[in-house]
C-alpha positions as CSV (number, residue, x, y, z in Angstrom):
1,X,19.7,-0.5,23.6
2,X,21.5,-1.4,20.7
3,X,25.1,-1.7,20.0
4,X,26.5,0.5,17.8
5,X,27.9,-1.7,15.3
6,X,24.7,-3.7,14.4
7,X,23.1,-0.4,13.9
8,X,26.1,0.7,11.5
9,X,25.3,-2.7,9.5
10,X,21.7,-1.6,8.9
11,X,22.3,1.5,7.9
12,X,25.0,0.7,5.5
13,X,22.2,-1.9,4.1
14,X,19.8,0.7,4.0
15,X,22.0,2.8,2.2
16,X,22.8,0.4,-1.1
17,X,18.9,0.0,-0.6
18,X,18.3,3.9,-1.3
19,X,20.9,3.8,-4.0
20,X,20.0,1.1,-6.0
21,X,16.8,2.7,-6.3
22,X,18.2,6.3,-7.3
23,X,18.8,5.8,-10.9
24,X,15.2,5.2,-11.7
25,X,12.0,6.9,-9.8
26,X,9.5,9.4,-10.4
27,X,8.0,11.6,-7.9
28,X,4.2,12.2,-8.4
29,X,1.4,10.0,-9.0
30,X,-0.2,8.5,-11.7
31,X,-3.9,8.8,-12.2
32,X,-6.6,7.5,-15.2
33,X,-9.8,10.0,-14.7
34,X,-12.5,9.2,-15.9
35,X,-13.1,12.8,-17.8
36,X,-9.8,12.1,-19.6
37,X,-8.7,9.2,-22.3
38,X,-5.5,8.9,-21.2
39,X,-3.1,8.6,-17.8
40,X,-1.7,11.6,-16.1
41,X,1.4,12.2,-13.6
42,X,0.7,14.8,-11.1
43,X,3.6,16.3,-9.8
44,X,5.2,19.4,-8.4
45,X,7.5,21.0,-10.6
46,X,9.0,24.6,-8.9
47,X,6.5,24.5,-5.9
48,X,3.1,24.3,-8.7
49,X,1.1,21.1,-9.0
50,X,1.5,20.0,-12.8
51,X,-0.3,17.7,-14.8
52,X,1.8,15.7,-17.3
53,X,0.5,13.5,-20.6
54,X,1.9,9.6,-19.7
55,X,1.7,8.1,-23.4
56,X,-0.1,4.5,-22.8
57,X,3.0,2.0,-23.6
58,X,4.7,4.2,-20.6
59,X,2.0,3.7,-17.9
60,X,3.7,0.6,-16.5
61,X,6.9,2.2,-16.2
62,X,5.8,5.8,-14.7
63,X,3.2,3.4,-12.5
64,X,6.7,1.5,-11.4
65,X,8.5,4.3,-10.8
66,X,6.5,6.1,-8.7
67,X,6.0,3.2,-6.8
68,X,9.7,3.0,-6.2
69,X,9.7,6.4,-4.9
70,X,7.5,6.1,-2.4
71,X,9.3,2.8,-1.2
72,X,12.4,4.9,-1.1
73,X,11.0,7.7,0.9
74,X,10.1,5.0,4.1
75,X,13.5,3.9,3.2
76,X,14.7,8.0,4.0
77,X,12.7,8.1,6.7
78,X,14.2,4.4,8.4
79,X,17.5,5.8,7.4
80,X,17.1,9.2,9.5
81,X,15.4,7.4,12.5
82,X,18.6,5.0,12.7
83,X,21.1,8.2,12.0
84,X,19.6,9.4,15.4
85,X,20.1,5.9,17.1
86,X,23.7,6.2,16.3
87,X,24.0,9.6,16.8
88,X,23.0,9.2,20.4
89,X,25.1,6.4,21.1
90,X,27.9,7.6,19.9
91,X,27.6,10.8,22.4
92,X,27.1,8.9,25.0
């Protein structure tokens, strides 16, 4: 088990972690099919799966972004799991 201050140091890291990466992702992915010239973002907007236009100079960008969400989510997910750490140690 580990003590509840070295826990408390991770997830304050994880937190700047998560929050550096707040002012800039996009959830969905970004696609080229074949049947189309250009890239899409598939997304869910309202509980419906949209299809956006990505104009070509902002494929890099939306590609990025996206990316940068799904690195964030594991981050969430590391966060919450560590939360739970500390929660039971701190009953205890």
């Amino acid at each position: 088990m580990e003590n509840i201050d070295i826990l408390k140091k991770r997830q304050a890291r994880l937190k700047e972690d998560i929050t550096a990466m707040l002012d800039s992702y996009l959830i969905g992915s970004i696609s080229n099919p074949p049947s189309l010239a250009g890239h899409n973002l598939t997304t869910k907007i309202d509980g419906k799966t949209k299809t956006l236009y990505v104009r070509k100079n902002l494929v890099p960008m939306a590609m990025e972004m996206s990316m940068r969400y799904k690195e964030m989510w594991i981050l969430l997910q590391k966060l919450s799991k560590l939360n739970w750490e500390i929660l039971k140690l701190e009953k205890e």
